[in-house]
C-alpha positions as CSV (number, residue, x, y, z in Angstrom):
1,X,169.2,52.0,100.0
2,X,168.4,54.1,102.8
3,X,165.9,53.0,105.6
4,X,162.9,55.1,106.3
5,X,164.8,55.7,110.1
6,X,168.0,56.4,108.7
7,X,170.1,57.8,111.0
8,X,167.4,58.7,113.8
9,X,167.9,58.7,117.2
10,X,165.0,56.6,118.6
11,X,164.1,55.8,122.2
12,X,161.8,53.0,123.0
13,X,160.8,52.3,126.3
14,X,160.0,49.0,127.6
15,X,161.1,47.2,124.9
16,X,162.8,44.0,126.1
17,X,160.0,42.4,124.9
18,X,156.9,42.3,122.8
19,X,155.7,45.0,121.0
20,X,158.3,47.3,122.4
21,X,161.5,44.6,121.1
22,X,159.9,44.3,117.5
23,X,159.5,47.9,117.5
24,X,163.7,48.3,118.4
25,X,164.7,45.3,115.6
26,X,162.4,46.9,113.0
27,X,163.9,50.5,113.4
28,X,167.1,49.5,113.8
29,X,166.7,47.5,110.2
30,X,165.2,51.1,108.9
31,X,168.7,52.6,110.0
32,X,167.6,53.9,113.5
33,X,169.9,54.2,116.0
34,X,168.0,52.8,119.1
35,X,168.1,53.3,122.5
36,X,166.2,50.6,124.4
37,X,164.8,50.6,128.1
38,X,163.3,47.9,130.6
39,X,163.5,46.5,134.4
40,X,165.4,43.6,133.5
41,X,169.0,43.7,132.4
42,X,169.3,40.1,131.4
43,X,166.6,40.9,128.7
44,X,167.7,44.0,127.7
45,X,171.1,43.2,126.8
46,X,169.4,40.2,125.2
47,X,168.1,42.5,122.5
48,X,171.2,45.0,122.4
49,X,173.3,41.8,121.4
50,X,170.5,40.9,118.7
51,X,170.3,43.7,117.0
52,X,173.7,44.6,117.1
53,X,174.6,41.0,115.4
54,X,172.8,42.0,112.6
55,X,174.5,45.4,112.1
56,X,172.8,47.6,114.0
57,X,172.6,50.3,116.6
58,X,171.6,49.4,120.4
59,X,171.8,50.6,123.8
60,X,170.1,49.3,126.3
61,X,169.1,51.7,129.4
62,X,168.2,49.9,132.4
63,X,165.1,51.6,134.1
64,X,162.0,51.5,135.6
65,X,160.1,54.4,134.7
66,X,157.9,54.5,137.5
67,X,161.0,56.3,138.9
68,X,161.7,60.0,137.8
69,X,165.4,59.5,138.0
70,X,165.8,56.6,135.9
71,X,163.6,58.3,133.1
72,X,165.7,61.7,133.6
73,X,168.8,58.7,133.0
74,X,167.9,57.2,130.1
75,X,167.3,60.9,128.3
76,X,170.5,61.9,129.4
77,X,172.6,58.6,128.4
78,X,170.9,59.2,124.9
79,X,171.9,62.8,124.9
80,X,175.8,61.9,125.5
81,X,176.2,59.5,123.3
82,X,174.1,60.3,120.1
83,X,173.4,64.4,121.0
84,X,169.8,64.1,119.7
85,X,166.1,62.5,120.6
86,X,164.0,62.7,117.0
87,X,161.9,59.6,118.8
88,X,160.5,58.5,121.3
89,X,158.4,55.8,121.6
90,X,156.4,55.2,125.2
91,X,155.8,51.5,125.3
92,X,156.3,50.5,128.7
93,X,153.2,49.2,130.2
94,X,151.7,46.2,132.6
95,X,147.9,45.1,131.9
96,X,145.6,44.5,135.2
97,X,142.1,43.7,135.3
98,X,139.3,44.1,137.8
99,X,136.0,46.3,138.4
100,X,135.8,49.6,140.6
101,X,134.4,47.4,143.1
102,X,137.4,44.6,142.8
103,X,140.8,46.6,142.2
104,X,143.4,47.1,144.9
105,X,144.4,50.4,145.7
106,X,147.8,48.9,144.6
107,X,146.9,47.9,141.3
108,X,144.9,51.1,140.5
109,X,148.4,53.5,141.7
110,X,151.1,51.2,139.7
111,X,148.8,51.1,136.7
112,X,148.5,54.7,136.6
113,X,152.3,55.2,137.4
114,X,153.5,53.6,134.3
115,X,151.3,53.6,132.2
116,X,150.4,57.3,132.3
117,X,152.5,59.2,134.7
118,X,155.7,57.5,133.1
119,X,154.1,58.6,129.2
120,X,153.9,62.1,130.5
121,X,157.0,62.2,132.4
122,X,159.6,61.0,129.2
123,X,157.3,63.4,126.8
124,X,158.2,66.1,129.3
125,X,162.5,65.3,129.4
126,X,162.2,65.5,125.5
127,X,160.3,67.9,124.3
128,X,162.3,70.6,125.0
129,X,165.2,68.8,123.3
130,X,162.8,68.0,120.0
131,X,161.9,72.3,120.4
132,X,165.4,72.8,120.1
133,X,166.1,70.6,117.1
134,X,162.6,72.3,115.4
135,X,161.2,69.1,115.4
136,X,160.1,65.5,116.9
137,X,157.9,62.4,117.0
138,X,156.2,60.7,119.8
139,X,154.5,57.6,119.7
140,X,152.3,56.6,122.6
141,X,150.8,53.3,123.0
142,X,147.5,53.4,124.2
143,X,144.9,50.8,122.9
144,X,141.6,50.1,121.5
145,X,140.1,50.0,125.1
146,X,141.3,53.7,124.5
147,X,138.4,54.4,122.4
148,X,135.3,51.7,124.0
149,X,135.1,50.5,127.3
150,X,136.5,47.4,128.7
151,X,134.8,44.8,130.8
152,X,136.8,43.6,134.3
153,X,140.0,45.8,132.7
154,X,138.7,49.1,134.7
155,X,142.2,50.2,135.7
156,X,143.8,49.5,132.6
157,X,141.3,50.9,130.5
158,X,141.1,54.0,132.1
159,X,145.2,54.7,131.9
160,X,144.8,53.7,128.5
161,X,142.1,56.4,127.8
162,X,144.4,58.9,129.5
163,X,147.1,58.0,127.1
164,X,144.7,58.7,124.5
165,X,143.9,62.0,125.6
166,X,147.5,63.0,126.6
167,X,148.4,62.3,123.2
168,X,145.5,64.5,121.8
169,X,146.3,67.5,123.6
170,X,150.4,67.3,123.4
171,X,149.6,66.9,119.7
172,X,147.8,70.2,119.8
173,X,150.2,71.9,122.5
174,X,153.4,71.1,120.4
175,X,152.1,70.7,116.9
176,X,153.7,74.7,116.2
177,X,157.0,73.8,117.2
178,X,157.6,70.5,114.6
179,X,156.8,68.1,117.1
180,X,154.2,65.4,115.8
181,X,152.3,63.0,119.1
182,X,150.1,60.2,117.8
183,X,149.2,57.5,119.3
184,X,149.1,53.4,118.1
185,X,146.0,51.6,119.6
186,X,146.7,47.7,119.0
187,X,144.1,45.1,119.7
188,X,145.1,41.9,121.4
189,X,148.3,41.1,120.3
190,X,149.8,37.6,121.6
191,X,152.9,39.2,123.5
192,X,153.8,37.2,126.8
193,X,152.5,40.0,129.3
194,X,149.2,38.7,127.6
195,X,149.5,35.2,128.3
196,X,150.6,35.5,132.0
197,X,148.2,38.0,132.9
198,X,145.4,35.2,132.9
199,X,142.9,38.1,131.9
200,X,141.6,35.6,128.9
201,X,140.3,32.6,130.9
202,X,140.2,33.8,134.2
203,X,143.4,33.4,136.3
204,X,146.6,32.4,136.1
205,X,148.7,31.9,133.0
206,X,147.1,30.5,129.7
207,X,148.5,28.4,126.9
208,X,148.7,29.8,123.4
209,X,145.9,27.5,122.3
210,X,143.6,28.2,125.5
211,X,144.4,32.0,124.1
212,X,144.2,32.3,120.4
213,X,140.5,30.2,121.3
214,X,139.2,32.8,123.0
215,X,140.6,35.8,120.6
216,X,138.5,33.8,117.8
217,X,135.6,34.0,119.3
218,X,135.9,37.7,119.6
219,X,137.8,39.3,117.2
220,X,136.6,39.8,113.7
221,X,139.9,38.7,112.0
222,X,139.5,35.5,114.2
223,X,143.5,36.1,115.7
224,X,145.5,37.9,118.0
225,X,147.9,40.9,116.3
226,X,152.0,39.3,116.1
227,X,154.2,42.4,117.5
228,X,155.7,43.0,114.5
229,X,152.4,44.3,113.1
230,X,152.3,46.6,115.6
231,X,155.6,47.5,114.8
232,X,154.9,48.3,111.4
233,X,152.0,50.7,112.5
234,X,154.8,52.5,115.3
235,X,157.0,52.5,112.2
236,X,154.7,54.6,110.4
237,X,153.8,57.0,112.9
238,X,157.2,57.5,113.3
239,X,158.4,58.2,110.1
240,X,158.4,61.0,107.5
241,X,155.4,59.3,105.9
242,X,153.3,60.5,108.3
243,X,154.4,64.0,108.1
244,X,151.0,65.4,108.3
245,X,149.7,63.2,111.0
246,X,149.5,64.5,115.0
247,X,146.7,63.7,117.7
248,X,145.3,60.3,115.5
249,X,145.0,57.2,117.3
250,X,145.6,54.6,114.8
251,X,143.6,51.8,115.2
252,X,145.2,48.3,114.6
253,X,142.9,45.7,116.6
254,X,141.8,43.2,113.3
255,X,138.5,44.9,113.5
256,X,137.4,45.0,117.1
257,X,136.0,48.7,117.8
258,X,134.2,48.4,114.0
259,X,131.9,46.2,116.0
């Protein structure tokens, strides 16, 4: 029986862990062939060996995409060996926190760098190549701080409401030429960026029970999101059964923004 990704040719950036690596196994077991990305190569071959275990198809890419030239790499390597892009997830993504008054210059540049200038930089290597094929998904992840403001998370928030935005308006710039853009928007999801970020308690890293605490006191659902619900939402947007689906931000954050 074939998967709903059967023989696609998906890229997922920053996907050597968390949401990003539940993303690659899940479309890999939907018949994707997957073409994974990250900064660290011990990682990424990590989840090339796993799914490729079980049967699938994996390539891992080493790159940070703060850097055009390892962006332009990865579309290329993709292009040689499978001659196609019908995916493209942007996942790659750090979390800061802080106020206008608090944030370092630093922090404000690399958040913006990856987590919007790199979501605008891989659209741009592959559109061209999904206009050429008549048609394309991308998936952005953004979040629910996309769509309501963020306390202490200025920096992150406000790339994430970029994200939201770019993925409105490619939607709209592309949606003549096949190409579909949505975006997913997950709620706090217990993925290890999460956890050694601090941002929870304060500073410094956090156990899962100091963690999953706090989300119950917040989040209607009373837990964090597991990647592989995320997943399932990327997997959607993704697929054919969305086929009349651009510019939405889907919402998967156990309740948060209906508050």
């Amino acid at each position: 029986m074939a998967g709903r990704l059967q023989d696609k040719i998906a890229i997922i950036t920053g996907a050597t862990s968390g949401i990003g690596e539940a993303t690659a196994k899940l479309f890999a077991a939907e018949g994707a062939k997957v073409v994974v990305t990250g900064r660290r190569q011990d990682r990424g071959e990590k989840v090339e060996s796993a799914i490729q275990a079980v049967g699938g198809v994996c390539r891992f890419v080493q790159a940070d995409h703060t850097d055009p030239a390892a962006c332009s790499r990865v579309v290329e390597r993709t292009l040689a060996e499978f001659g196609r892009v019908d995916i493209l997830f942007n996942n790659a993504g750090i979390v800061t926190s802080g106020t206008a008054e608090t944030v370092s210059e630093e922090a404000w540049a690399q958040t913006l760098a990856i987590n919007v200038t790199a979501v605008w930089r891989m659209s741009r290597l592959v559109i061209p190549v999904m206009r050429a094929q008549g048609k394309g998904v991308i998936v952005n992840n953004a979040s629910d701080w996309a769509v309501v403001g963020a306390r202490e998370a200025l920096p992150y928030a406000v790339s994430k409401g970029a994200v939201a935005q770019m993925t409105r308006s490619m939607a709209l710039d592309h949606a003549h030429e096949g190409i579909r853009v949505n975006a997913v928007c997950p709620g706090d999801t217990f993925v290890e960026r999460w956890v050694e970020s601090g941002y929870f308690v304060g500073s410094g890293p956090v156990t899962r029970e100091q963690a999953l605490a706090e989300s119950a006191a917040t989040i209607p659902m009373k837990r964090f999101a597991h990647p592989e619900e995320i997943a399932r939402a990327v997997l959607f947007l993704a697929s054919d059964e969305s086929s009349f689906i651009t510019g939405h931000l889907l919402l998967v954050d156990g309740g948060n923004t209906a508050q």
